[in-house]
N, C-alpha and C positions, 0 to 999 in steps of 0.2 A: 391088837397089833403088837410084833414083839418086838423087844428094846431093841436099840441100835446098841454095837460095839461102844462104842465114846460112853454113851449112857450105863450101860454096864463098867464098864471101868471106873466110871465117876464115884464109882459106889465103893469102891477101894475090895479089899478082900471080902467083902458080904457081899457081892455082885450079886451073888444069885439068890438072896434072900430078898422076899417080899412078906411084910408084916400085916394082918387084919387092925385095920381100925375102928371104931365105930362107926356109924353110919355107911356100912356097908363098902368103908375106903379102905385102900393100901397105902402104907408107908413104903417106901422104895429101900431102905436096910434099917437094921440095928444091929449095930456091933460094939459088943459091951456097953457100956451107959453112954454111947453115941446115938441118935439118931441124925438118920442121913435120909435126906430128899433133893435128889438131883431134878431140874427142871429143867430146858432144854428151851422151850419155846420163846420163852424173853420177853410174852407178854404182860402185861400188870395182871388180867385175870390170871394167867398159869402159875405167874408169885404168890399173887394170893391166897390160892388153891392150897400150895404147896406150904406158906404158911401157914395155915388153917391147918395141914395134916399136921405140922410140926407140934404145933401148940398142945394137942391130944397128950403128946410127950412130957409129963409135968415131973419124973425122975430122971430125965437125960440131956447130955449137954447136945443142944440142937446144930447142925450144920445144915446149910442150904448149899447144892452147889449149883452154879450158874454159869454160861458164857463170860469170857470177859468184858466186854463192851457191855453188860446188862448190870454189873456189879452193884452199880450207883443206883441205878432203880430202885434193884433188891433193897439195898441198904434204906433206901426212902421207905418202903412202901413196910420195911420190918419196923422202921423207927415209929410210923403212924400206926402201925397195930401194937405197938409197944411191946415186941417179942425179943427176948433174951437169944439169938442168934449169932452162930459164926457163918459170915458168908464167903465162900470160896470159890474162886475158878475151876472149871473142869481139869484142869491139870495141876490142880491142887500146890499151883507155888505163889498165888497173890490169897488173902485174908483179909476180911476186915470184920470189927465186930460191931455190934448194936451197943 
């Protein structure tokens, strides 16, 4: 299925870069010692997920970006896997970190 516009944008100027991960996954960007995984769906599985891609990344400052209303979630659910994460809004003006 191919990205929506918002989801491309989430990803700032790496938009159009997708990364191989292990186990046959993609990272959604990497720009410069950034990794970026935008998640869209807002469920605990989809953070999770997305978690789990992040973590692969053990030389980059990790960003998750999320809906706003889902923020608190994220933040929960990065705090109980205990991932060094910055979690952002899709329009990239709220932050908070782990």
């Amino acid at each position: 299925m191919p990205e929506t516009r918002s989801h491309r944008e989430g990803k700032g100027s790496a938009g159009k870069e997708e990364v191989s991960i292990s186990g046959g996954r993609r990272l959604d960007a990497i720009r410069g010692h950034y990794a970026i995984e935008v998640e869209r769906s807002g469920t605990k599985g989809g953070i999770n997920a997305a978690l789990s891609r992040l973590r692969t990344q053990t030389n980059k400052a990790k960003i998750l970006r999320v809906p706003q209303p889902d923020m608190g979630k994220a933040l929960q659910l990065a705090k109980q896997k205990n991932i060094n994460v910055a979690i952002t809004n899709i329009a990239k003006t709220k932050r908070k970190h782990t």
